[in-house]
N, C-alpha and C positions, 0 to 999 in steps of 0.2 A: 673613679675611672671604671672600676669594674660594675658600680650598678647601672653607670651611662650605657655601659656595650652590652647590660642586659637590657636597658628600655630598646636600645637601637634591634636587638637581637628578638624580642618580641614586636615590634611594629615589624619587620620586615617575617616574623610570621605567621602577623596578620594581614599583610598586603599579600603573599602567597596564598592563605586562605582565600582570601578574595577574588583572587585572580583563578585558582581552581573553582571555586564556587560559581564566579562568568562562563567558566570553559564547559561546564557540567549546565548550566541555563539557558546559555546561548548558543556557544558555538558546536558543542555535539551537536546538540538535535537538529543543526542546521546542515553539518556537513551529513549527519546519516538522511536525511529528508535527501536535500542531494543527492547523494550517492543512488539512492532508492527511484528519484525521479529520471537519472540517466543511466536505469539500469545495470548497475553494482551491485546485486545483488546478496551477493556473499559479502562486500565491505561495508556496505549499510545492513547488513545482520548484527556483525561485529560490533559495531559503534551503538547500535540500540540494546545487543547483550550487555555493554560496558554503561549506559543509561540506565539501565535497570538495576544495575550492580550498584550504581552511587547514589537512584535515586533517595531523595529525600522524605518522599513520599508514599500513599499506596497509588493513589491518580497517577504520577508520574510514570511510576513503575507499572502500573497496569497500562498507558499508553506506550511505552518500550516493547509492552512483551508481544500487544498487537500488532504494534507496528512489524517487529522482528516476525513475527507471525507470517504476515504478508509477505515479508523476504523470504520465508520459509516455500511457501508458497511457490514464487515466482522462481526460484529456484529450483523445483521440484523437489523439496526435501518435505515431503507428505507427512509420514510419522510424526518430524519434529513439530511442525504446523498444528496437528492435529492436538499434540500433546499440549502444550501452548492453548489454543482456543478451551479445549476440556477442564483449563485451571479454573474456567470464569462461568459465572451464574449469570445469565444476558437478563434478566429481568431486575438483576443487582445494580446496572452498571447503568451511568448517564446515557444521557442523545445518544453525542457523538459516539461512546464507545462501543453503542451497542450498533452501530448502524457498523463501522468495522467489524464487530467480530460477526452480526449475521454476515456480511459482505465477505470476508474472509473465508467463513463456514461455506458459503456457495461457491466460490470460486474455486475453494479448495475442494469442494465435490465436482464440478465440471474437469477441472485438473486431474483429475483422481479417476475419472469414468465413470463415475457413481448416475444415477438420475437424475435427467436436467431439469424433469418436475419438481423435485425437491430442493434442487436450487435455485431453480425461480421462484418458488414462494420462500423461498430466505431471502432473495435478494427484495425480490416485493414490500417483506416487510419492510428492509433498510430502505427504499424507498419510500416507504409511506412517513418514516422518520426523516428523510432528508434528501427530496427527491431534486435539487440541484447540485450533488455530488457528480462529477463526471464519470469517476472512478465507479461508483456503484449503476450508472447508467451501462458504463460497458461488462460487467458483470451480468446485468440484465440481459442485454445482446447477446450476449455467448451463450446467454442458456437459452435463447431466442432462436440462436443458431441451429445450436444441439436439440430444440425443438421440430427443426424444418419448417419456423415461423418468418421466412425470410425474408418478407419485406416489409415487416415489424421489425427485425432486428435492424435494416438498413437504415428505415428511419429514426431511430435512436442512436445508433452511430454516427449519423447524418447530423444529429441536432449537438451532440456531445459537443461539437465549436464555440457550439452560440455565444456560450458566456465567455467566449476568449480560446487563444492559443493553450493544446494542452504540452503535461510535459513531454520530455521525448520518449519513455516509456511507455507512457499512456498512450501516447499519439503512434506508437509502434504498435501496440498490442491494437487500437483503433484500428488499422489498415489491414492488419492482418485476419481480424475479424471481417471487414469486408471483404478480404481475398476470399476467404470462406465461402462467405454466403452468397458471391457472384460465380462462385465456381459454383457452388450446388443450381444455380439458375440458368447453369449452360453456359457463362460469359467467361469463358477463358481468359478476352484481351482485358476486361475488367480487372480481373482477378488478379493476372500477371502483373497488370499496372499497379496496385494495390501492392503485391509482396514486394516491388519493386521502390515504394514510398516509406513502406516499413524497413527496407536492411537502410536508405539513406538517412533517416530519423537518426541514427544509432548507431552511424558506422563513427 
């Protein structure tokens, strides 16, 4: 009897294993991407800190801390962000993760006030590594913006649809980069119409 309700007592804490082992492969990264796409930004931090904490790996855990990175970011928390991109050698890291942390690295200098030369050619680079990312196209824009390059930045903003509907974050921060750069061109009712597309993305 009793080595029975140990076999039963180790299957069922191998089926626990298992099923934390899914929740930690699939379904975090799914709700923090989530979270991060409808602008939650402090609760997809969270869920990428806790990613990072269980990954299994160093690749996994170096895409948490980018990721988390970027919510640092979008949140205004500079420092944290900053601290975070500083762990990584970009010339270390795959494509994709270097095309986020240069992408990161600029965005988080236009956020920050720093030089928008210096973050357009970070973001440059990330595109020259993977210039159908949307995300790094509107990175591009803003520093196109903060250029007074503005009807370069419109059309990149412009084109950022092509491949499809973005998420509602993206497509917030999209609009509102237009409201921008049609205010600096004189166009008020542009501009108004624009912040007016980004609070309903979002609300």
């Amino acid at each position: 009897m009793g080595a029975a309700l140990g076999r039963v007592a180790a299957v069922i804490a191998v089926a626990l294993a298992i099923l934390e082992t899914a929740a930690l492969l699939l379904w975090l990264p799914r709700v923090a991407h989530a979270a991060f796409e409808h602008a939650q930004y402090r609760v997809s931090a969270r869920r990428y800190r806790a990613i990072a904490a269980l990954a299994f790996g160093p690749r996994r855990e170096r895409a948490a801390i980018l990721s988390r990175a970027g919510c640092d970011i979008a949140a205004g928390r500079h420092a944290a962000a900053e601290r975070a991109l500083a762990r990584f050698d970009g010339v270390a890291l795959d494509t994709a993760e270097r095309v986020t942390w240069l992408n990161n690295r600029a965005y988080l200098a236009l956020d920050a006030g720093r030089d928008p030369q210096d973050a357009l050619a970070l973001v440059e680079q990330a595109i020259a590594l993977r210039p159908d990312v949307p995300a790094v196209q509107h990175t591009r824009a803003a520093a196109l913006v903060a250029l007074g390059r503005l009807d370069e930045a419109i059309l990149v903003l412009d084109a950022m649809r092509a491949g499809g509907e973005l998420s509602p974050a993206l497509e917030a921060l999209r609009c509102r980069e237009l409201a921008k750069a049609w205010e600096h061109k004189g166009q008020p009712d542009y501009a108004a119409d624009y912040r007016d597309r980004a609070r309903l993305v979002i609300r």
